[in-house]
C-alpha positions as CSV (number, residue, x, y, z in Angstrom):
1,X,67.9,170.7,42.3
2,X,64.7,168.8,42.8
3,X,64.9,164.6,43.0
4,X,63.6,164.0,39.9
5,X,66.5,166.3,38.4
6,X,68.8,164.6,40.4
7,X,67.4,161.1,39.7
8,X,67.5,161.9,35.6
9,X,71.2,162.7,35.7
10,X,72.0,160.2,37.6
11,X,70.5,157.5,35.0
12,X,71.6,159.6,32.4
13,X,75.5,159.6,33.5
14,X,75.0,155.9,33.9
15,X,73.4,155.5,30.8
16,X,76.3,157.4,29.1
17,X,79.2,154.8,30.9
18,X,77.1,152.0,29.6
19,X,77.2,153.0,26.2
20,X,80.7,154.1,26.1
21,X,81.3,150.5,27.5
22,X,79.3,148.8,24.7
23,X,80.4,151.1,21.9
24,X,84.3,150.3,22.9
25,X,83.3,146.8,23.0
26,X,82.5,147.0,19.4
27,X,84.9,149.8,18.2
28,X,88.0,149.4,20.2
29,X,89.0,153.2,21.5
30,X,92.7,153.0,19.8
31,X,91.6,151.7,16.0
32,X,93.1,154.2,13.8
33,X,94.4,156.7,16.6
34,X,97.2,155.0,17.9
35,X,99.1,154.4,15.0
36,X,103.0,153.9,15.8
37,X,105.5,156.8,16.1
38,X,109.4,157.1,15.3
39,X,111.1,156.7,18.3
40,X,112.8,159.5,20.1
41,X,116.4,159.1,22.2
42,X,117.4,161.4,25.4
43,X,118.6,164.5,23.6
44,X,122.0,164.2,25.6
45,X,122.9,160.4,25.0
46,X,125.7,159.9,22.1
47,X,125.3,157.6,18.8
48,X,127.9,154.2,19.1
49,X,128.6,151.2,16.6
50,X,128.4,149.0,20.0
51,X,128.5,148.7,23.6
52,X,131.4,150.9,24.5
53,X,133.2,147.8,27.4
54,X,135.4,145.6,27.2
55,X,134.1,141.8,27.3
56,X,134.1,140.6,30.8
57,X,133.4,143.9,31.9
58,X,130.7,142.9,34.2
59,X,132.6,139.6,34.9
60,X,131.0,138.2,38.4
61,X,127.9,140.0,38.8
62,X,124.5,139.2,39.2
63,X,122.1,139.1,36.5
64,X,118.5,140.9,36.6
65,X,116.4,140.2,33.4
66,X,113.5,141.9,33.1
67,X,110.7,141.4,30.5
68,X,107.5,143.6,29.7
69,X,105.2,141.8,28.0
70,X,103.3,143.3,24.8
71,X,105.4,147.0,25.5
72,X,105.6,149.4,22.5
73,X,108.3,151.5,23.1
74,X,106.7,154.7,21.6
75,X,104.6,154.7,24.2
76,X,107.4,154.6,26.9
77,X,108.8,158.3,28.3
78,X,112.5,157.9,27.4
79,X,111.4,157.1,23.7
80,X,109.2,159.9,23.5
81,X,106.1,160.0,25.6
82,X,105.6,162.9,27.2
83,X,101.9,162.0,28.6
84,X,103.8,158.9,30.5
85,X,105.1,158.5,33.6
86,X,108.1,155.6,33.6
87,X,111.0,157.4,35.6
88,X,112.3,154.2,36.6
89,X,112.7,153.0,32.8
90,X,113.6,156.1,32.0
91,X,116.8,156.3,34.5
92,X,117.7,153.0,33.5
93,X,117.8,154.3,29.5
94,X,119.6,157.5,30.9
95,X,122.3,155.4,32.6
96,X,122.6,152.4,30.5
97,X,122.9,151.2,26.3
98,X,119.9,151.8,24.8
99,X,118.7,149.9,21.2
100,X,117.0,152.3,19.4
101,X,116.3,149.5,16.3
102,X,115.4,146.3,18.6
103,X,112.8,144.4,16.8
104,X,111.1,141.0,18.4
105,X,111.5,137.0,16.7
106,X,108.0,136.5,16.7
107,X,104.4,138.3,17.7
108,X,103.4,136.4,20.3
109,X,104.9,135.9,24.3
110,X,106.0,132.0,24.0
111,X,108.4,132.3,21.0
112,X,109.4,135.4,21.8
113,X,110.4,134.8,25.5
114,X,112.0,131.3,24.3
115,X,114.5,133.5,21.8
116,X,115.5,136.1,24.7
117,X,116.8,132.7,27.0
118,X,118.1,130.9,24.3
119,X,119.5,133.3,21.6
120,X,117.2,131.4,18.8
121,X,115.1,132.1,16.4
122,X,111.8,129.8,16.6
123,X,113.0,127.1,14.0
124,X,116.2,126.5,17.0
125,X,114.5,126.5,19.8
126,X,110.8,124.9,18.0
127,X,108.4,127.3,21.1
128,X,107.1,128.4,17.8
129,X,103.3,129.4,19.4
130,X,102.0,129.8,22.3
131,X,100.5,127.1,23.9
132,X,100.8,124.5,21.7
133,X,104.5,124.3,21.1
134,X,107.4,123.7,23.8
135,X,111.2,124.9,23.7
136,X,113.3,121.9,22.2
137,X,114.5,119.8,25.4
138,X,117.9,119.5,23.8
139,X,119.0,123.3,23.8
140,X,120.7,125.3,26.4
141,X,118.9,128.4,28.3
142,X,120.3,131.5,30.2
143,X,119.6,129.9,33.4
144,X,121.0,126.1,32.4
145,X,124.8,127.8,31.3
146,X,124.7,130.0,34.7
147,X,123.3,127.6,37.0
148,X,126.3,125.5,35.9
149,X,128.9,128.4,36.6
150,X,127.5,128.3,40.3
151,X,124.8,131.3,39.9
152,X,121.5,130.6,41.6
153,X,118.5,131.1,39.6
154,X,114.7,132.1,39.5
155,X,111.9,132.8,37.6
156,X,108.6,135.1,38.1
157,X,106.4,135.0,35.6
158,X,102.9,136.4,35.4
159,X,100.9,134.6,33.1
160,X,100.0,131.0,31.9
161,X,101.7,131.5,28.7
162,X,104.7,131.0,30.2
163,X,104.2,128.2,32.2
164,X,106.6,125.8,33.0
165,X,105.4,122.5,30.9
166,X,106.2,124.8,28.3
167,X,110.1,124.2,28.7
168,X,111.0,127.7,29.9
169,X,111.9,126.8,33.6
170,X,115.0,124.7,32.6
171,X,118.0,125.6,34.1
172,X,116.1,127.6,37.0
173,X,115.5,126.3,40.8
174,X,113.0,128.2,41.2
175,X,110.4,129.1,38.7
176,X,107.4,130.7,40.5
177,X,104.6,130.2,37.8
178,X,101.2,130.1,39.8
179,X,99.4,132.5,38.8
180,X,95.7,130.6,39.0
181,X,94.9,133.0,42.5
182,X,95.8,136.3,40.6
183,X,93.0,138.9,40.8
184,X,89.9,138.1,39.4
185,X,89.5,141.5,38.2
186,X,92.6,141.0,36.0
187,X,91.8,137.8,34.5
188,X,92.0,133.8,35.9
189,X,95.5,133.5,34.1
190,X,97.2,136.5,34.7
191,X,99.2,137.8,38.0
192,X,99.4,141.3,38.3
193,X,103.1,143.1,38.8
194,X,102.4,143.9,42.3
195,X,102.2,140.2,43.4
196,X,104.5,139.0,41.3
197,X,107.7,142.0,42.7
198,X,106.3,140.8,45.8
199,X,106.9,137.0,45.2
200,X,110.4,138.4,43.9
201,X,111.8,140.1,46.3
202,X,111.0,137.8,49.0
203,X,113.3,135.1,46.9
204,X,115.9,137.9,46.9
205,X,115.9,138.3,50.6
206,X,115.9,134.7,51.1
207,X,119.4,131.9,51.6
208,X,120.6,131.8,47.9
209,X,123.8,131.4,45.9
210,X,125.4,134.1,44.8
211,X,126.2,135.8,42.5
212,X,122.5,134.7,40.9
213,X,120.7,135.4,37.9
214,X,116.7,136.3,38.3
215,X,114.3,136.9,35.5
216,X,110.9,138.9,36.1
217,X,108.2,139.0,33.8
218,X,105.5,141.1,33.7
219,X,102.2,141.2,32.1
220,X,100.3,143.8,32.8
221,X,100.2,145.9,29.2
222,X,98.9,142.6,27.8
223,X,95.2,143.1,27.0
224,X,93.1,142.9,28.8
225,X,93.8,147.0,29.8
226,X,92.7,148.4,33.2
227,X,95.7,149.4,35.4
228,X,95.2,149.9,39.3
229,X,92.7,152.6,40.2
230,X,95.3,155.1,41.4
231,X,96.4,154.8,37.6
232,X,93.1,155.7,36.4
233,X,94.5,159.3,35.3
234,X,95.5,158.1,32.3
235,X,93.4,158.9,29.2
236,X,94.4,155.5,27.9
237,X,94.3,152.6,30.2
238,X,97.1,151.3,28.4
239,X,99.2,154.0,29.6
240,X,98.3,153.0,33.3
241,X,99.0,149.4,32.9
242,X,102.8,150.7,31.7
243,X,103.1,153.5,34.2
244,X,102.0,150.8,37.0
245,X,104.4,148.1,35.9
246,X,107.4,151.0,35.8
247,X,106.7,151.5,39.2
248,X,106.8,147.4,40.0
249,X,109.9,147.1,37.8
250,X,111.5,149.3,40.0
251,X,110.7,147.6,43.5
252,X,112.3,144.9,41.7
253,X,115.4,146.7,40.4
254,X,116.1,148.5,44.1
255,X,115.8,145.0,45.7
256,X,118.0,143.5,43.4
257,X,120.8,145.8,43.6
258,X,120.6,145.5,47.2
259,X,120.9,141.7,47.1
260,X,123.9,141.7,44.7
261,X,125.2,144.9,47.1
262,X,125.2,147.4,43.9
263,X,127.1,144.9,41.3
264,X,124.2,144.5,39.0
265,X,124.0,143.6,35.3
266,X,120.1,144.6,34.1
267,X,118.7,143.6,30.8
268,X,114.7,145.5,30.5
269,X,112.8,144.1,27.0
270,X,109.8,143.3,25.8
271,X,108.5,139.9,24.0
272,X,106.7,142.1,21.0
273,X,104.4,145.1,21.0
274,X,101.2,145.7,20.3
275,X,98.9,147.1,16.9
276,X,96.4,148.9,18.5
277,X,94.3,148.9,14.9
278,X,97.2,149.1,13.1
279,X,96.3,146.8,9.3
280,X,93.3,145.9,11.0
281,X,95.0,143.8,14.3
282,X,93.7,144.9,17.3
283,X,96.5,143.4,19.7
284,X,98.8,140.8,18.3
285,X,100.3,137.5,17.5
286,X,99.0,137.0,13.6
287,X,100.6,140.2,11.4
288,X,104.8,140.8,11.9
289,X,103.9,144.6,11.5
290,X,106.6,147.1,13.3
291,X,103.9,148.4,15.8
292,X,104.1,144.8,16.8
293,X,107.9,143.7,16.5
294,X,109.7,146.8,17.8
295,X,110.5,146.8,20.9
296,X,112.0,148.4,23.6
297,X,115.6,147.0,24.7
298,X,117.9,148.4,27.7
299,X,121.5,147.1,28.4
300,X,122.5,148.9,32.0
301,X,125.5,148.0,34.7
302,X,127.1,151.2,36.2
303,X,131.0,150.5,36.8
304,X,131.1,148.3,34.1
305,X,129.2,149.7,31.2
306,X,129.3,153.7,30.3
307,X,125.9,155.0,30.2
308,X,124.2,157.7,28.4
309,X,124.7,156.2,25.0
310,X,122.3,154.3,21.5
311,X,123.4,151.8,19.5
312,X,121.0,152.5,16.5
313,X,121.7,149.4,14.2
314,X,119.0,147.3,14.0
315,X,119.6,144.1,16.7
316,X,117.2,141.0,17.5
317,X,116.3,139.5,20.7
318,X,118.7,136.6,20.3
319,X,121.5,138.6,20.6
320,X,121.0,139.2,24.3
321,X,121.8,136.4,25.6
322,X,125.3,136.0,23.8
323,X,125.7,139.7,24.9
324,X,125.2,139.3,28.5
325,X,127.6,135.8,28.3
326,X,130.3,138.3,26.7
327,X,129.8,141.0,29.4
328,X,130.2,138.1,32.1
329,X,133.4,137.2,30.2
330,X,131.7,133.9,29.7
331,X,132.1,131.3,26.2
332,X,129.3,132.2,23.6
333,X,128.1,129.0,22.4
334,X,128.9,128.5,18.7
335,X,125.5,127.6,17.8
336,X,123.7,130.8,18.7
337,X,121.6,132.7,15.9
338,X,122.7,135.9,17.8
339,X,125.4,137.4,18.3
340,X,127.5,140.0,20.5
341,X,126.8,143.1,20.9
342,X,130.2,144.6,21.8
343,X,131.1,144.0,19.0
344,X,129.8,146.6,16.1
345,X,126.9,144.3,14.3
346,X,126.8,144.1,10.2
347,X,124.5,147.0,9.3
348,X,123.4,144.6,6.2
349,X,123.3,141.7,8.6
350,X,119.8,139.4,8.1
351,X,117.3,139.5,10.6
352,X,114.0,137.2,10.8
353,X,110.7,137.0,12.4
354,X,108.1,134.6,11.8
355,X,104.8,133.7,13.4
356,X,102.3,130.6,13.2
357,X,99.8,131.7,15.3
358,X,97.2,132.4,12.4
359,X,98.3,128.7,11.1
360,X,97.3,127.5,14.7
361,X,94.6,129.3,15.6
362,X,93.1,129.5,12.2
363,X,94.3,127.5,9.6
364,X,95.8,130.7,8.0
365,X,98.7,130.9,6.0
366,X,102.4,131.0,8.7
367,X,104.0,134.3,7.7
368,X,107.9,135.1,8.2
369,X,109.8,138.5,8.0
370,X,113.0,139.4,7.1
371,X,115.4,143.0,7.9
372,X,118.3,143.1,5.5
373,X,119.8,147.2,5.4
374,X,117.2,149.5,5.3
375,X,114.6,146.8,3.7
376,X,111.9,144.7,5.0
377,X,110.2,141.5,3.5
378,X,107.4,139.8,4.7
379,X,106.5,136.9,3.3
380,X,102.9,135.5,3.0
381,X,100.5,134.7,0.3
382,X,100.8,138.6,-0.4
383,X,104.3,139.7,0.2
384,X,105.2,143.4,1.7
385,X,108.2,145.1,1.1
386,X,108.8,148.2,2.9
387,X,112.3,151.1,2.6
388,X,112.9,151.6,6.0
389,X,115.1,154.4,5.2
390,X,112.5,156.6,3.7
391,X,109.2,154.7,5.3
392,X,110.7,153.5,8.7
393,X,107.2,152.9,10.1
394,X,106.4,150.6,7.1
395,X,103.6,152.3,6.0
396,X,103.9,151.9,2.4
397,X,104.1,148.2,0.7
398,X,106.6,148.3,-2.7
399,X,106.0,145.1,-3.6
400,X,104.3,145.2,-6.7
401,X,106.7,148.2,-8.0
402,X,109.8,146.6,-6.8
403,X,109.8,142.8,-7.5
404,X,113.7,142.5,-8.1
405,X,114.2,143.4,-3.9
406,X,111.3,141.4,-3.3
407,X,113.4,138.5,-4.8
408,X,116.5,139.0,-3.9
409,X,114.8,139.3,0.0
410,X,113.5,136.1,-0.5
411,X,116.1,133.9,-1.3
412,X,118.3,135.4,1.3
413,X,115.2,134.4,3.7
414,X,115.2,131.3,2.2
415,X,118.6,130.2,2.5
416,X,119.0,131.1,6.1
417,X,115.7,128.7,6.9
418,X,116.0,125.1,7.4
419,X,114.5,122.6,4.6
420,X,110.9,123.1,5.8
421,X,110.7,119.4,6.4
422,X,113.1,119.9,9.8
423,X,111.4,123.4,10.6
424,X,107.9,122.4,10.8
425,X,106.7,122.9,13.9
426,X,105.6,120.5,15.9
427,X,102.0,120.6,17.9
428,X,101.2,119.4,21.3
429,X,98.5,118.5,22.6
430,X,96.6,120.5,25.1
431,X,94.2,119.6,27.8
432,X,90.9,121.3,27.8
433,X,91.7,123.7,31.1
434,X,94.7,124.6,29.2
435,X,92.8,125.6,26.4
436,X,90.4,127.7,28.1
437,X,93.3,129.7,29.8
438,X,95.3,130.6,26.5
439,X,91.3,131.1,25.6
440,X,91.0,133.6,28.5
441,X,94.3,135.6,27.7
442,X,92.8,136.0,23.8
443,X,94.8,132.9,22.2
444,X,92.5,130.8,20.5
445,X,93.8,127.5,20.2
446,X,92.1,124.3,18.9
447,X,95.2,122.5,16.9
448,X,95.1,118.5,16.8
449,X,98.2,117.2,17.9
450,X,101.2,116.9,14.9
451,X,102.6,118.4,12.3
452,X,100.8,121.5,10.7
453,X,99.0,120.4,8.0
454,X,99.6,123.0,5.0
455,X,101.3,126.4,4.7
456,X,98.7,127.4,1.5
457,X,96.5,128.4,4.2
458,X,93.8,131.7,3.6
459,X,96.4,135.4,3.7
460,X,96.2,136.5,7.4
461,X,96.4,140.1,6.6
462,X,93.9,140.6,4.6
463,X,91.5,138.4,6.9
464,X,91.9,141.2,10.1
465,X,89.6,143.2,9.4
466,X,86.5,140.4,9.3
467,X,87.7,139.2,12.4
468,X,87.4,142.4,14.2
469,X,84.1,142.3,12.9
470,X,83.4,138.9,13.8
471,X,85.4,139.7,17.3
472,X,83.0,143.1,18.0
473,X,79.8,141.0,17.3
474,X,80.9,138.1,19.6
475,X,81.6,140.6,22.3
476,X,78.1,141.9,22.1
477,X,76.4,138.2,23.1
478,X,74.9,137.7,26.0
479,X,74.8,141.2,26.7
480,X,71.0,142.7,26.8
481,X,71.2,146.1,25.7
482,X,68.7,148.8,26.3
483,X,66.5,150.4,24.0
484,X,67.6,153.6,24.4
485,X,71.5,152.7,24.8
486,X,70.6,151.2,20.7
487,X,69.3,154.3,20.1
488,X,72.5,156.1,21.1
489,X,74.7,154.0,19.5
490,X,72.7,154.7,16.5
491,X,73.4,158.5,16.8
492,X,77.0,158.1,17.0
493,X,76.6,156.2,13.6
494,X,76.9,152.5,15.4
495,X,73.9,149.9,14.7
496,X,73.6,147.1,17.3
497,X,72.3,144.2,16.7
498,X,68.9,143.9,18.8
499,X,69.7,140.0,20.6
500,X,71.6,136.8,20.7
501,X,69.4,135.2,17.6
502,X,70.3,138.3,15.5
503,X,74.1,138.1,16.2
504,X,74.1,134.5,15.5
505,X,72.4,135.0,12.0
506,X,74.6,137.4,11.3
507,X,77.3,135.4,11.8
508,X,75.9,132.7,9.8
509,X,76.1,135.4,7.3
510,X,79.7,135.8,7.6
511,X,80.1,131.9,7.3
512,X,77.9,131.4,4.2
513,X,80.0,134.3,2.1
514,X,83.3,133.5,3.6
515,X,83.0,129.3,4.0
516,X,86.6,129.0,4.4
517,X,86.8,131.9,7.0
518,X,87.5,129.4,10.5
519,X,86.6,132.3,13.5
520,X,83.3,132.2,12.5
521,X,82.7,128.7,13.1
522,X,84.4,128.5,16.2
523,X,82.0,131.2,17.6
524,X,79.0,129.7,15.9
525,X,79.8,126.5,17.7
526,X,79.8,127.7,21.1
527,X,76.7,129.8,20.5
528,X,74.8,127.3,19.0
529,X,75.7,125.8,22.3
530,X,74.6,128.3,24.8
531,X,71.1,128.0,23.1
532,X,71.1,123.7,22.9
533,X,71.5,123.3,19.4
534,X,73.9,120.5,19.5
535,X,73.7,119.4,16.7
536,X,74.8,122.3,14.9
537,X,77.3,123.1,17.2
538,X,79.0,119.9,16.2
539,X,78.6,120.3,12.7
540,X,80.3,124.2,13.4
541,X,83.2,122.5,15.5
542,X,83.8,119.4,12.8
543,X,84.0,122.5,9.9
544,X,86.2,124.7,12.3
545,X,88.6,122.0,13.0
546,X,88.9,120.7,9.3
547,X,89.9,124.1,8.1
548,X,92.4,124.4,10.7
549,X,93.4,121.0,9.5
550,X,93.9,121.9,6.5
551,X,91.3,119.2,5.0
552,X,88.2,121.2,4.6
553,X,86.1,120.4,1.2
554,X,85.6,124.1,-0.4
């Protein structure tokens, strides 16, 4: 083959990367392909009301909590993946309790995280958001009841969500939180798994009391995707990121069990999952959709409890930690919103969720969710009511032909909420650095300091769908984009827009037919910006803020 040739398919091939790049910039490669599956058991493991121990079965050991963050179970190989490799999370299911029904207290890492220590929904523990909310400084975490029974205790955790002025590190000595000198190439915020087993196992070989009680958390499946490059075989980088942290999760768990010589307790969750698509939500955080609250939960402690077995009725992330105080043969404190899982849980037993981060972020309306039976309610400013039984992906909303259960949901949601004047979150503060680093892990968050204005807010679910549209054209600025990439993207049914100028009017657009729609003044503001138009930045930065306010003259 002559040069030339050569030199063509070289620019070609490169040409082709580029526009896949740009084209999955705009149309994300999961949206309406990834849509969330029923979750499949080991074939050999039995069906059970509860834990199958005796409490204080695992009295003395040490305690190894492990949290994935943003994990969707149907993507993991024990619940069905076949095109996965996670043998390590896999052996663990085989050999421990798994919670085929587990479903998350919020969307989002902070509130979620903040439930698993304390066994609280958000309105107990008041970490309602990420970022701008901090755990209640009078309530009692994992680490603060075991440090005081003698255990030592640390915390890894791999992203700035979770850093420690947000309240989480009470009750630890040590809580390793530096994550600023991660890998650039995954993000200024974020550590990646392999640093952060590395930073744990050295505190496991190191002078410590025992027995102790360690949590690792890591972030890896959190967008953005790209896994190492020996996990590049996966079709879907997602995949990688999970495959790689399997394999970090189980450095972790062989270190552990060699620290604690074999007499290990291990709890493996998640904080929430993730939509890929799903009702328009690319990630997370704003909907309380299942693709986003169900997640994975493992209970495993050879010796102590039988393995091999489901407990299939629906349970919440605040009833680990009772669970784990009852396998210790610890008290349960009374105050708990959880409860104990050797024990056979109510079948018809409430469950919430909630989420502010549209309210936040956006000004959008707070939504909260409720599991009662085989029902699900989700209240908003357009309720959804889904039959699990029949529909156990939710896929179908009964609301409008079954307003007695939509009632009946919502005063049993009502009544187990506190008068909204003592559940109203309260908002801190955050500096400008901090800002940019929720900004940088995709958490927009521009909230004056207080009480949230209003709940009448605009409906978050129908508002997904313009901001993936206003997300995909934001994406696209700053990027020069060659003629003849335009013209493929054309072919494949995709217009881009030809510059900078052109994205900002069409974002303008967006903001002249939907006034009250907040994203697109916050992008307007820091366009207008980059091309020193201050004054309209301001102008785009005073409306922004006054809708998320709540004050904003329609």
């Amino acid at each position: 083959m002559s040069r030339l040739l050569w030199t063509a398919l070289i620019a070609a091939c490169a040409l082709a990367v580029f526009v896949l790049a740009v084209l999955n910039r705009i149309v994300p490669p999961w949206r309406n392909e990834l849509p969330l599956a029923e979750l499949e058991v080991p074939s050999d493991s039995r069906s059970v009301a509860a834990i199958p121990a005796e409490r204080g079965s695992a009295a003395g050991r040490s305690v190894l909590l492990l949290t994935l963050d943003t994990v969707r179970p149907d993507r993991l190989g024990y619940h069905g993946n076949p095109r996965i490799d996670t043998p390590v999370l896999d052996r663990l299911a085989r050999e421990g309790v798994i919670f085929s029904r587990a479903v998350a207290t919020a969307s989002s890492t902070l509130p979620t995280h903040a439930s698993i220590l304390t066994g609280l929904y958000p309105d107990g523990h008041a970490a309602w958001a990420n970022g701008s909310t901090r755990l209640s400084e009078d309530v009692a975490t994992l680490a603060t009841l075991l440090s005081q029974d003698g255990y030592g205790t640390a915390a890894f955790v791999s992203a700035f969500v979770l850093d420690a002025k947000f309240g989480l590190s009470r009750g630890f000595d040590h809580y390793d939180d530096e994550v600023s000198r991660g890998s650039a190439e995954f993000g200024y915020p974020e550590r990646r798994a392999d640093e952060t087993a590395d930073r744990a196992i050295r505190w496991l070989g190191s002078s410590r009391a025992d027995p102790f009680f360690l949590w690792v958390h890591f972030y890896d499946p959190h967008s953005r995707y790209e896994p190492p490059p020996e996990y590049d075989r996966y079709p879907l980088a997602y995949d990688g990121e999970l495959a790689f942290t399997d394999a970090q999760l189980g450095r972790v768990v062989q270190a552990a069990r060699a620290a604690a010589g074999g007499d290990l307790l291990i709890a493996v969750t998640a904080d929430h999952g993730e939509a890929f698509g799903e009702q328009g939500e690319d990630t997370h955080s704003i909907l309380l959709q299942e693709s986003t609250l169900r997640i994975p939960l493992i209970l495993q402690a050879p010796g102590a409890i039988p393995g091999g077995v489901v407990v299939p009725t629906r349970v919440s992330q605040i009833d680990i930690l009772p669970t784990i105080l009852s396998l210790l043969g610890k008290p349960i404190p009374p105050e708990l919103d959880g409860v104990d899982l050797m024990v056979a849980p109510d079948r018809d037993r409430p469950i919430m969720a909630a989420t502010i981060e549209g309210q936040v972020s956006f000004g959008w309306a707070p939504l909260s969710a409720i599991y009662q039976g085989d029902w699900k309610l989700v209240e908003g400013p357009s309720p959804e009511l889904y039959d699990l039984a029949n529909d156990p992906l939710a896929r179908e909303n009964l609301s409008a032909r079954r307003p007695e259960d939509v009632a009946r949901l919502r005063e049993t949601l009502h009544a187990l909420q506190p008068d909204a004047s003592t559940r109203a979150p309260r908002i801190h503060a955050l500096s400008r650095e901090d800002a940019q680093r929720l900004g940088a892990l995709g958490y927009a968050r521009f909230a004056t300091a207080g009480q949230l204005a209003s709940d009448q807010g605009l409906d978050p679910g129908r508002m997904m769908p313009l901001l993936a549209h206003v997300d995909s054209l934001a994406a696209l600025f700053g990027v020069k984009i060659h003629p003849a990439t335009r013209l493929s993207a054309l072919r494949e049914g995709i217009w881009l827009p030809a510059d900078g100028e052109e994205i900002i009017g069409l974002i303008e657009e967006i903001a002249e037919e939907h006034p009250d729609f907040a994203p697109a003044y916050l992008y307007l503001q820091e366009m207008y910006r980059s091309r020193g138009r201050k004054a309209e930045a301001d102008a785009a930065a005073e409306r922004f803020r006054a809708l998320v306010r709540g004050d904003a003259v329609h």
